[in-house]
N, C-alpha and C positions, 0 to 999 in steps of 0.2 A: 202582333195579335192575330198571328194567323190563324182561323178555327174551323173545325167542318159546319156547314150548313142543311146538309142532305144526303143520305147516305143510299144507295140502293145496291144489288145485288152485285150491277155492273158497273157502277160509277160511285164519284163522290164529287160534292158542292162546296167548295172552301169559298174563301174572303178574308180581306187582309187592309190595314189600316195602311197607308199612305207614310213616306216617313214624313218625318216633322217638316225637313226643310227639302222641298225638292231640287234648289239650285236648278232650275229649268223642267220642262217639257219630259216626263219619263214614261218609260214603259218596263213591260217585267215579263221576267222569266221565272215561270212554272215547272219545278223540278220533283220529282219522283221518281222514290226507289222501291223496287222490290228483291231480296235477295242483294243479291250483288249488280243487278241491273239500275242502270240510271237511266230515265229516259227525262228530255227535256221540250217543255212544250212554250209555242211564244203564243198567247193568244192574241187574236185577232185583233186592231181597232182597239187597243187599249192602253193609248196615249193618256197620260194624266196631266192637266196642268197647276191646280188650284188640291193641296191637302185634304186629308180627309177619308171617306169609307169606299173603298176599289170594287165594280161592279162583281160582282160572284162568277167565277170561273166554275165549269166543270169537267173535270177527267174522266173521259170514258174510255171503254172497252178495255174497264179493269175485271180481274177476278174474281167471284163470288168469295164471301167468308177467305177473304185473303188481307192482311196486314202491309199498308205503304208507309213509307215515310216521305213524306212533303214538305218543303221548302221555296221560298219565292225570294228571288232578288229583283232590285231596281234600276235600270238603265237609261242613261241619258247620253247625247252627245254633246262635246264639245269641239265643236269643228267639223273635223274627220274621223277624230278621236272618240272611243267608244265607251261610257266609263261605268261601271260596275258597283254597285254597293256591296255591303255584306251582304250576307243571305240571313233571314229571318231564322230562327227558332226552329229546329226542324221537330214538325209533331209526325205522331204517330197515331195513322187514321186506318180502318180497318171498310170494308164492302160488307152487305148483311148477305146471309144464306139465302141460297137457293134453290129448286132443285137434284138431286143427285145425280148421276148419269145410272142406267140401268145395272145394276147387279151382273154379278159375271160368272161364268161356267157353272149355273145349275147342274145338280146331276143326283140320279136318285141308287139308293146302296139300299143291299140287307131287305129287298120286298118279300115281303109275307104276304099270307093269304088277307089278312085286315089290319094291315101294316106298311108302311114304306118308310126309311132314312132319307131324307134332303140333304145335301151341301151343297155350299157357291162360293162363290169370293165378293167380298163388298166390290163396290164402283167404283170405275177406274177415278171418277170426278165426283168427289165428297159433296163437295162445294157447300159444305155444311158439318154439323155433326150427327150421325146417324141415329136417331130414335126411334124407327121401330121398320121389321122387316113385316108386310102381309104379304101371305102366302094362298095361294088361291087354286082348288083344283076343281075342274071338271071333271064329266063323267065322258067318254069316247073319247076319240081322236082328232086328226085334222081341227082344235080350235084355236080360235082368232080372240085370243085377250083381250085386241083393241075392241071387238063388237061382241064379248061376248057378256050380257048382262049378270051383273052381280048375286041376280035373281036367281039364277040359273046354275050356279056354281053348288057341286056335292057336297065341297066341306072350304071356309076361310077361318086361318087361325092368324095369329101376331107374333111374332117372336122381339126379343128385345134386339136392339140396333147394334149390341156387338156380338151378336149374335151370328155363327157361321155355318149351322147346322143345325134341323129340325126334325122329330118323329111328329108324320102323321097318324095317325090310328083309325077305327068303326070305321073302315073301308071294306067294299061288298068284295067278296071271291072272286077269284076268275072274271074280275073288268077291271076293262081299260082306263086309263084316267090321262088325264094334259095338267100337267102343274108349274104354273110362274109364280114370280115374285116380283112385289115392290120394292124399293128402298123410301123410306118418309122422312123428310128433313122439317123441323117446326121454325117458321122464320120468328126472329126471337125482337119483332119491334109489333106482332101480333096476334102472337103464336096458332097463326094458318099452317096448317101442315100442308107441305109440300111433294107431290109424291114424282119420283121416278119413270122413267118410262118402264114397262115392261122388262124381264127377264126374257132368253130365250125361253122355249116351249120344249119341256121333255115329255114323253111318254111313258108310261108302263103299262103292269100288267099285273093284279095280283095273283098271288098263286092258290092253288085251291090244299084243302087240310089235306094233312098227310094221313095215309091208310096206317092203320095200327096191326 
């Protein structure tokens, strides 16, 4: 009856019923796989002696939006002798979203006088599924996205999250503009969006109308 109890972005909270007959004094091993990896944990102080429901264990400093397989066996000794049961049912428990890591190589194509092309490449760390990209530009140079208020921004549009490439447009002639981007992940036990840290900061310049 192994089942999850608690799910977050970086852990999970399992529990597991006792077998029937302990034949003595036991304790257990908490196994998990990811991929091909197994890793195996003995937790602390947790002797059983008397049947029944096994305190809640949790596994941490797993992967956001990342799929384990979990399994727990039971250990007793007899002597010196070490003795093993089967291993339980092995389920399959998943981490909820988090987060993205910031979008990657911004860079801007094809600027017109009231006009610019965007591209990037999504986040090295999804840690999610991507739903939607904001795109955010000021007007001058030298700006700090981290302090720079939303207030103050010339133009913020959305693009959809598979989304790889953006035209902005109604941009003034001949100024300068700083344009990043988010990455938003919606955690899906609240659906709080969660956004990214910043993109790098590029620059431009638009260019003024062509003489006829």
């Amino acid at each position: 009856n192994l089942r999850v109890i608690k799910r977050t972005s970086a852990s999970l909270t399992v529990d597991w019923q006792a077998p029937v007959s302990l034949n003595g004094p036991i304790s257990y091993v908490v196994n998990y796989q990811v991929g091909s990896c197994i890793i195996v944990r003995f937790p602390g102080d947790n002797q059983q002696k008397t049947p029944g429901a096994v305190p809640p264990y949790t596994l941490s400093g797993l992967q956001p939006f990342t799929s384990y397989t979990v399994w727990v066996q039971a250990v007793n000794k007899e002597g010196s002798t070490t003795l093993t049961s089967a291993s339980s049912n092995r389920e399959k428990f998943k981490t909820i979203t988090d987060a993205p890591s910031q979008p990657q190589q911004l860079r801007h194509m094809n600027t017109q006088s009231t006009s610019v092309c965007l591209q990037w490449r999504p986040p090295l760390h999804l840690n999610g599924v991507i739903a939607k990209y904001n795109i955010m530009l000021a007007e001058g140079r030298s700006v700090n996205p981290l302090t720079n208020s939303t207030k103050s921004l010339a133009k913020q549009m959305t693009v959809d999250g598979n989304s790889r490439n953006a035209t902005v447009t109604s941009l003034t002639q001949l100024n300068w503009y700083s344009v990043w981007i988010v990455a938003v992940n919606v955690r899906e036990t609240d659906r709080k969006q969660l956004t990214s840290p910043p993109s790098d900061v590029v620059e431009f310049r638009t260019s003024g109308e062509r003489k006829r």
